[in-house]
C-alpha positions as CSV (number, residue, x, y, z in Angstrom):
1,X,-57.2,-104.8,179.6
2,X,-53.9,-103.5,179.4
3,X,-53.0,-100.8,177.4
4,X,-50.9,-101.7,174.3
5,X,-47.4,-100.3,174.4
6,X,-47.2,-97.8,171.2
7,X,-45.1,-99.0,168.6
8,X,-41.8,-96.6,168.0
9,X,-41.8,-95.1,164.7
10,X,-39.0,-97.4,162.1
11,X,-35.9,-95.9,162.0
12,X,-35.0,-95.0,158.7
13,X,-32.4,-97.0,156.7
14,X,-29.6,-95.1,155.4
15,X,-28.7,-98.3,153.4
16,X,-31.9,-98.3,151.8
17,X,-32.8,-94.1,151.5
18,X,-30.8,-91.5,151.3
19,X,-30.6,-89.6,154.7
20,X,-33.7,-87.1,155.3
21,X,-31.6,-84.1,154.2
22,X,-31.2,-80.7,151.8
23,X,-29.3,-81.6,148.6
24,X,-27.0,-80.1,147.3
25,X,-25.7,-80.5,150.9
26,X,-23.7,-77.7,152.6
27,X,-20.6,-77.2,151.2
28,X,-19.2,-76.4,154.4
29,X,-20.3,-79.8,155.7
30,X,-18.9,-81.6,152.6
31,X,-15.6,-80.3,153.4
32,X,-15.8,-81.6,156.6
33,X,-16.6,-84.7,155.2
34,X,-13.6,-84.6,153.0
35,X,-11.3,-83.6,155.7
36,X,-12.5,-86.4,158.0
37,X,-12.1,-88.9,155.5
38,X,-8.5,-87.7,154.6
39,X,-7.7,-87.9,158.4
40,X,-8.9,-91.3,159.0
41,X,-8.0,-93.1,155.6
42,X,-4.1,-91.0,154.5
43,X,-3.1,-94.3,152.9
44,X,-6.9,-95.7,151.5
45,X,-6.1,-97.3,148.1
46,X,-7.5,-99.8,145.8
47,X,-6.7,-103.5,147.7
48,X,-7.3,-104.7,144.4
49,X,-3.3,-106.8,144.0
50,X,-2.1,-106.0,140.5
51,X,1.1,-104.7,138.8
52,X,0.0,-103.7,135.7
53,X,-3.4,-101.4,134.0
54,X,-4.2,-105.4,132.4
55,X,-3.9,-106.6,135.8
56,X,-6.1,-104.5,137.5
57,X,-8.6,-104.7,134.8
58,X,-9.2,-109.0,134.7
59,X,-9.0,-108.3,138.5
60,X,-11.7,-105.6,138.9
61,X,-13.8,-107.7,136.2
62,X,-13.2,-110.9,138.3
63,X,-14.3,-108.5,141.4
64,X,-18.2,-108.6,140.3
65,X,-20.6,-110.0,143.1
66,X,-16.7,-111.2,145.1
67,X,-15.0,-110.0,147.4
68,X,-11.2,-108.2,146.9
69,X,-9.9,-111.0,149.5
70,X,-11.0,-113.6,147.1
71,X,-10.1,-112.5,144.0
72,X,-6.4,-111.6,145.9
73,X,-6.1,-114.9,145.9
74,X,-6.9,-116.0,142.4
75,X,-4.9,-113.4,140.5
76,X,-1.8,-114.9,141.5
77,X,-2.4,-118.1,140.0
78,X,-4.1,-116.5,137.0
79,X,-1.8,-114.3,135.8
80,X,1.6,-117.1,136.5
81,X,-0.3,-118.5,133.8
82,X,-1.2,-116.0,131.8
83,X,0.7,-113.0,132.2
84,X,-0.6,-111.1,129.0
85,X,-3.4,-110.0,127.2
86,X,-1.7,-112.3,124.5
87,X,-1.5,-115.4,126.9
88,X,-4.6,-114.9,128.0
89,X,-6.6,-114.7,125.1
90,X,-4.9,-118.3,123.8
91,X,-5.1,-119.7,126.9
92,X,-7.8,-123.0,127.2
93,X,-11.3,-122.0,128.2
94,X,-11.6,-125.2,130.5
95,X,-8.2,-124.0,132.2
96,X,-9.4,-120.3,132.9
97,X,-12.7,-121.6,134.3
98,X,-11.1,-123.7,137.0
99,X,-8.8,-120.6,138.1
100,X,-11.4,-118.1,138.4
101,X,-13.9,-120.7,140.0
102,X,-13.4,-119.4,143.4
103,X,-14.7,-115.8,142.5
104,X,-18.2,-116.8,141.2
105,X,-20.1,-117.2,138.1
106,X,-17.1,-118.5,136.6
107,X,-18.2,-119.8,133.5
108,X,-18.8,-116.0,132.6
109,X,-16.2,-114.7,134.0
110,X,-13.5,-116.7,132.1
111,X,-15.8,-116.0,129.0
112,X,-15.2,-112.1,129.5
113,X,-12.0,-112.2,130.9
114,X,-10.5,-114.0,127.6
115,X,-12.8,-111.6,125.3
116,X,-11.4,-109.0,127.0
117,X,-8.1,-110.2,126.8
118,X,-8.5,-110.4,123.0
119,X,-10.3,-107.2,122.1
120,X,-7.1,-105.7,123.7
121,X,-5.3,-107.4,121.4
122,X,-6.9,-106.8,118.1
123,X,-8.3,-103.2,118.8
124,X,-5.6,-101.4,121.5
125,X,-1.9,-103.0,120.7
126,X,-2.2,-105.2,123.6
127,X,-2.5,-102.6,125.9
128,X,-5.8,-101.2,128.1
129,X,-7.1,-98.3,126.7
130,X,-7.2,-94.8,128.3
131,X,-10.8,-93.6,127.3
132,X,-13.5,-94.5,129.5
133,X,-15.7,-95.7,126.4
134,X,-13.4,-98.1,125.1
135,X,-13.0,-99.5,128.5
136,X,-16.6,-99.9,129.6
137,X,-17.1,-101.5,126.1
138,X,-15.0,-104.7,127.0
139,X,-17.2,-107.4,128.0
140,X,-17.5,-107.7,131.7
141,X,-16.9,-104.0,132.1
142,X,-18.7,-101.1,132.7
143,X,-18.6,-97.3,133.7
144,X,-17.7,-98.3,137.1
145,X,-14.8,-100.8,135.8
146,X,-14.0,-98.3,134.0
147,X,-13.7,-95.6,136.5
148,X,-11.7,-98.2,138.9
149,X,-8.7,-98.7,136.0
150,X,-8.4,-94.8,134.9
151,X,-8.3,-93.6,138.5
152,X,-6.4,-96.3,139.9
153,X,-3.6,-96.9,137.0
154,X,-3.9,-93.9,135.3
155,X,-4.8,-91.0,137.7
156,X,-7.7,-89.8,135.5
157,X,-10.8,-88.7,136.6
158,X,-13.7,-89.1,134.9
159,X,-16.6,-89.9,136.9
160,X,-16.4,-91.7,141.1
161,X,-16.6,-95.2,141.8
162,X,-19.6,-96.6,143.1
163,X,-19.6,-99.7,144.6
164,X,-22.1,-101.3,146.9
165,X,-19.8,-99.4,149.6
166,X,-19.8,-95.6,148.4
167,X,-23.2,-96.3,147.7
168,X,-24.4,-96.9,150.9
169,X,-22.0,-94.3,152.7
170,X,-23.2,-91.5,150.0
171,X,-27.2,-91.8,151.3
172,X,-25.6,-92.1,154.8
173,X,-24.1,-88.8,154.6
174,X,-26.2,-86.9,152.4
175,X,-24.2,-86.8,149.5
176,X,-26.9,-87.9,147.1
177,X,-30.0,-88.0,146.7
178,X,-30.6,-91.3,144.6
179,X,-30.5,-94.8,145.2
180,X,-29.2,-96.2,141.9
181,X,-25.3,-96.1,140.8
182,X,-25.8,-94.5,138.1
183,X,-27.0,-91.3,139.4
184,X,-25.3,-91.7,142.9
185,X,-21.9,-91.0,140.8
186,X,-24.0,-88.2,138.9
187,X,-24.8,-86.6,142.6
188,X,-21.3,-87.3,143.6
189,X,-19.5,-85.3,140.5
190,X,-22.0,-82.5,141.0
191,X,-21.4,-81.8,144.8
192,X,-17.6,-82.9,144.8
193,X,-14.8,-81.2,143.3
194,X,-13.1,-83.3,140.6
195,X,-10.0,-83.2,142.6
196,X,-11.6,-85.7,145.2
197,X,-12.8,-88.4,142.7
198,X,-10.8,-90.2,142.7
199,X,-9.5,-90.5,146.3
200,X,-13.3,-90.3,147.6
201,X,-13.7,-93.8,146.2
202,X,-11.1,-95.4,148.0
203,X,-11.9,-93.1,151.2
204,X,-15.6,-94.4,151.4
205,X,-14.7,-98.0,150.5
206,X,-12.3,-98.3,153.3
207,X,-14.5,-96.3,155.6
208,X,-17.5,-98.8,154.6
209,X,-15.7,-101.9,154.8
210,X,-13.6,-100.8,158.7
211,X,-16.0,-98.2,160.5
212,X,-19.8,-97.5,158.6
213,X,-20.7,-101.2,158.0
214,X,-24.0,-101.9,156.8
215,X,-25.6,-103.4,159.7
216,X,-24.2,-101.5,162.7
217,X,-22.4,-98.4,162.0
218,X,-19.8,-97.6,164.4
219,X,-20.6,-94.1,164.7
220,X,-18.8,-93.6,168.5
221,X,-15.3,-94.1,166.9
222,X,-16.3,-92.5,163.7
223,X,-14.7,-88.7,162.9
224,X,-17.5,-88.2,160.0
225,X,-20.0,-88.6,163.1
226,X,-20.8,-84.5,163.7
227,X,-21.5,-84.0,159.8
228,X,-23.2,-87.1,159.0
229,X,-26.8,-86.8,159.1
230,X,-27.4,-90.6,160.0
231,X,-24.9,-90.7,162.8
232,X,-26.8,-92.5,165.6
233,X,-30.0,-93.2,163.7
234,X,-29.2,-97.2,162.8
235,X,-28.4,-100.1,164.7
C-alpha cells in the first residue's frame, strides 16, 4: 500500500489569532511599523464624505455592518433633505427609512439616526458633543463611533479605532494580543504613543482595505513585510 502523504501542519490565521509573538512587541519594531505605514499611506484619511462633526456622525452610525462606498452614496441624498440635527429629528420616519435602505438594517438605522438627531437637540444645543461618553451614549453609537467623530472632526485622542480592518492588521503584526475590539484598542493605547492614534486608524484601514486583505495578503509589495511577524504565513 502506498504510504499516505503526511498532512502539513495549518497555517495559522492572523485573521483569527493574534500572530505567535512576545507582547508588548519591540518598540524598535513598532516604530518601524509606524514609519512604514506613514510611508505608504501620507494622505490615509477617513473616506467617510461629510462636511460637518453631525455629518460624520449619522454617516459613521449608517456605516455599521456597510461598506464606506455605500453609505457615500446615501449621505448625499440624506442630508439634501435633512441638513440638521433639527431637520432630521422632524423628518418622517417612513421617508428616512427608504434613504438609508441601501446601507442595511434600515429600519434601525433610521430609528437611531433620528434619536440621535434629537438627543442632540434637546441635550447638546444642536451640536455633537466633544466628550467620548456623551457620544457613545447616542443610540447607534458606541466607543468606536465615538472615537471615529473626536479624531476625525475634532483631533482628539481618546482611545484608536477598531474596525473589522485594524483589527485584523493588529493580530497580523503583533500589536495585540486579543481578539475582541475592546481590548485590541486597550493593547493598541498601551504599546502606541498617543500621538499615533489617531492617524494609526486611518493607516491600518487603508493598508487593510489596498495591500493586507483578509484572504491573501499581499505581502511582496508590502513595506510592513520585514517587521510583520505574519508576512508570508497566509494565503
Amino acid at each position: 500500500m502506498p504510504v499516505a502523504a503526511k498532512k502539513r501542519a495549518p497555517v495559522t490565521k492572523a485573521t483569527r489569532k493574534p500572530a505567535r509573538t512576545s507582547f508588548p512587541p519591540d518598540v524598535t519594531r513598532v516604530k518601524a511599523v509606524l514609519r512604514g505605514l506613514k510611508k505608504l499611506h501620507p494622505d490615509a484619511e477617513c473616506e467617510l464624505h461629510r462636511e460637518s462633526p453631525f455629518q460624520l456622525l449619522i454617516a459613521t452610525i449608517l456605516s455599521a455592518q456597510c461598506t464606506d462606498e455605500r453609505v457615500n452614496k446615501v449621505t448625499p441624498i440624506l442630508f439634501g433633505r435633512f441638513p440638521t440635527p433639527q431637520t432630521l429629528a422632524e423628518a418622517p420616519i417612513e421617508v428616512l427609512e427608504d434613504i438609508v435602505r441601501p446601507t442595511g438594517f434600515y429600519r434601525q438605522k433610521a430609528k437611531n439616526i433620528q434619536a440621535t438627531a434629537r438627543l442632540l437637540c434637546e441635550r447638546h444645543g444642536g451640536e455633537v458633543p466633544r466628550e467620548l461618553e456623551a457620544i457613545a451614549a447616542l443610540p447607534g453609537a458606541a466607543r468606536k463611533t465615538a472615537n471615529v467623530v473626536l479624531g476625525t472632526a475634532f483631533d482628539i485622542a481618546m482611545g484608536v479605532v477598531v474596525d473589522t480592518h485594524v483589527q485584523r492588521l493588529a493580530m497580523r503584526l503583533g500589536l495585540t494580543r486579543n481578539t475582541t475590539p475592546e481590548k485590541i484598542e486597550k493593547d493598541l493605547m498601551q504599546v502606541i504613543p498617543r500621538a499615533n492614534w489617531i492617524a494609526l486608524s486611518h493607516q491600518l484601514i487603508w493598508h487593510g482595505r489596498r495591500i493586507c486583505f483578509a484572504r491573501k495578503p499581499a505581502c511582496d509589495g508590502c513595506a510592513l513585510a520585514p517587521n510583520c511577524p505574519s508576512a508570508f504565513t497566509e494565503s
